[in-house]
N, C-alpha and C positions, 0 to 999 in steps of 0.2 A: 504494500500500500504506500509507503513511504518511499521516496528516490535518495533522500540526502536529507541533510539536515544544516543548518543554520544557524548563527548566532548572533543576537540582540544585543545592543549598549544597553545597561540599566543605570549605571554612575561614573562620574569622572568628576574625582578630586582631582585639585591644582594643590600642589606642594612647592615650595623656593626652599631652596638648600642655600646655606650659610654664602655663598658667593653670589648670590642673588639669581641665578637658572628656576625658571617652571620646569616643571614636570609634570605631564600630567598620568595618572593615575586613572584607567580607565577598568570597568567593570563589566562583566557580558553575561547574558542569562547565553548558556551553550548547549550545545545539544540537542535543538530544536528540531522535532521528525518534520520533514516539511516534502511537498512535492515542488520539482522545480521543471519549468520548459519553457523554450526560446519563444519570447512574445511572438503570436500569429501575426498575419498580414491585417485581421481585423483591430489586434491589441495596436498597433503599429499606425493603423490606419488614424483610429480615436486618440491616440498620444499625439498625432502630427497636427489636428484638430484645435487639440488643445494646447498646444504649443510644447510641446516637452517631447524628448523620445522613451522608448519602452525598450527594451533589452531582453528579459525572464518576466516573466511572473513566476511567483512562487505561493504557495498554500500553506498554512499552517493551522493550528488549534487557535483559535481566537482569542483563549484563556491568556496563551503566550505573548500577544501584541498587547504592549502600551502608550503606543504614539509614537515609536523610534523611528527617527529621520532615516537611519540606513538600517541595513543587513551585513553579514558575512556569510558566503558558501565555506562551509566548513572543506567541503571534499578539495575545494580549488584556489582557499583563501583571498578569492576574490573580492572587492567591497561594491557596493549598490545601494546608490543614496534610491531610498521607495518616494517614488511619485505620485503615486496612487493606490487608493486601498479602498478595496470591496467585498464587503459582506454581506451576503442574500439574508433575507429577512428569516428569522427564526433558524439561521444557521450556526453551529457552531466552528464555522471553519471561516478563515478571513485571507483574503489574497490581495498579494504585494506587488506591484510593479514595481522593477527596480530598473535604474540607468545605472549601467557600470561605470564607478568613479576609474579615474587613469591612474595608472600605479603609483604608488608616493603619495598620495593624497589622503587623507585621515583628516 
């Protein structure tokens, strides 16, 4: 049922060390069973619409989202700022459009 799985930001403390450097301190719900596949021509069609592109969407337990701006593929450690998010009514499952951020970017 599950393809892969994914991980959410929940927190990110900033710390300064005695020289004056941040650092930050980030925190991730992981482990997320989630389903993942390459946005359709229709997901692709309604992002271009709306101004934004579509990359994946991915699935997950609904319980799991709390409004986090991105994602991680665990399988691929890729990152994916979510641009949209849809859940059928009386569902418990919530699906992510993500745009693949370009590597180095956090």
């Amino acid at each position: 049922m599950w393809t892969t799985a994914i991980s959410l930001p929940v927190m990110n403390s900033r710390e300064q060390d005695a020289a004056g450097f941040i650092t930050d301190n980030k925190q991730y719900l992981e482990n997320i069973p989630a389903d993942m596949r390459d946005a359709t021509r229709q997901d692709e069609i309604h992002a271009n619409q709306m101004g934004y592109t579509a990359d994946v969407v991915v699935e997950i337990d609904a319980a799991a989202y709390d409004g986090a701006g991105y994602f991680i593929d665990e399988a691929t450690g890729d990152e994916y700022d979510i641009v949209r998010t849809f859940q059928a009514d009386r569902s418990n499952r919530i699906q992510l459009t993500g745009k693949r951020r370009q590597h180095g970017k956090s």
